[in-house]
Legacy VTK file of the C-alpha trace (Angstrom):
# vtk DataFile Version 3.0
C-alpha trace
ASCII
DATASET POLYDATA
POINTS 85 float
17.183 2.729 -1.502
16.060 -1.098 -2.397
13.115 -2.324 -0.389
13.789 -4.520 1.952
10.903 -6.244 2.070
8.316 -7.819 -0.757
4.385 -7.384 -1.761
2.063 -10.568 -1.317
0.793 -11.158 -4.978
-3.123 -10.977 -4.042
-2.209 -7.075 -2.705
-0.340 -6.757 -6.282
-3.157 -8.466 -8.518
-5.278 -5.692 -5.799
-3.677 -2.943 -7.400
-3.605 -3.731 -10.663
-6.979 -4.724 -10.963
-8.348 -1.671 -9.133
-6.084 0.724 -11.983
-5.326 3.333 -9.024
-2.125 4.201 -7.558
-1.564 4.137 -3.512
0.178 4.794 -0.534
1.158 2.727 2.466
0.125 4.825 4.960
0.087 4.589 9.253
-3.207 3.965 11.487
-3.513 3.325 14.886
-3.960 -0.359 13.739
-0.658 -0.789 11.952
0.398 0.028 8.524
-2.857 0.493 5.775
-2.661 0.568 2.053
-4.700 3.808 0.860
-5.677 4.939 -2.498
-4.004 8.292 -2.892
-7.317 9.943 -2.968
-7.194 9.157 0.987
-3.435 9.651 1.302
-1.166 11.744 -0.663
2.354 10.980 -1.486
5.232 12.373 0.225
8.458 13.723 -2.116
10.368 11.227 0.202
8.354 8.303 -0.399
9.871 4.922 -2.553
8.061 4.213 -5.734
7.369 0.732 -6.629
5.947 -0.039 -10.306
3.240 -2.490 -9.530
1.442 -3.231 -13.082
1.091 0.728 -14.567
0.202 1.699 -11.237
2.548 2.941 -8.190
2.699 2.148 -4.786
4.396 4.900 -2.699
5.897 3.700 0.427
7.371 5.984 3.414
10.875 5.495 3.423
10.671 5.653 7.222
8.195 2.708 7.412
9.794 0.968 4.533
12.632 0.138 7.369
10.025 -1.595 10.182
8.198 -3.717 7.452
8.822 -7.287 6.080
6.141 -7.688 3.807
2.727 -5.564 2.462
0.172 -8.018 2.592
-3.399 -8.851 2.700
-3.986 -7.503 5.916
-2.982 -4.093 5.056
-5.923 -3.801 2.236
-8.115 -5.285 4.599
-7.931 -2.446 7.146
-8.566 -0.131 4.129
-11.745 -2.146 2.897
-13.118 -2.397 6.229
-13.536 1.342 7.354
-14.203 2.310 4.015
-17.471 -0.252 3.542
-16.066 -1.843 0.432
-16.307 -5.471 -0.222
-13.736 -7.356 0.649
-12.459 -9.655 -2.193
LINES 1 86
85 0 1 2 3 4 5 6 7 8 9 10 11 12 13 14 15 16 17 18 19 20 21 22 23 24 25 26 27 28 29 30 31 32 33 34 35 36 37 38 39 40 41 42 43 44 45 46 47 48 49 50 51 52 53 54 55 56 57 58 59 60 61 62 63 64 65 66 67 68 69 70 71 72 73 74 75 76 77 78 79 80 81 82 83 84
């Protein structure tokens, strides 16, 4: 399957930068981008290369999204206390 839909280049610069791999994951806010040490991948899930990192995306919620951007790190950052950036 080809995403449908593309990653803002601040949540990709994000990623690399931080040298970690992660998940788009579900909240009760909408969709959240997790380091996998909060959210492990699912056998089903899409890889995209972003740098040497991997973002693993639920094939089901790859289908409802346009775009992963800022907003998804930002619900991350802000109930886990880190800085936003």
């Amino acid at each position: 399957m080809i995403p449908m839909f593309s990653i803002d280049e601040k949540v990709r610069a994000y990623i690399r930068k931080s040298g970690q791999d992660f998940r788009l994951s579900t909240s009760p806010d909408g969709p959240v981008l997790l380091p996998l040490e909060e959210s492990s991948p699912k056998p089903s899930d899409m890889k995209i290369l972003v740098g040497s990192n991997i973002l693993y995306v639920s094939k089901l919620q790859a289908k409802y999204i346009k775009k992963i951007d800022w907003t998804m790190v930002e619900r991350y950052l802000s109930s886990s206390g880190e800085p936003k950036t």
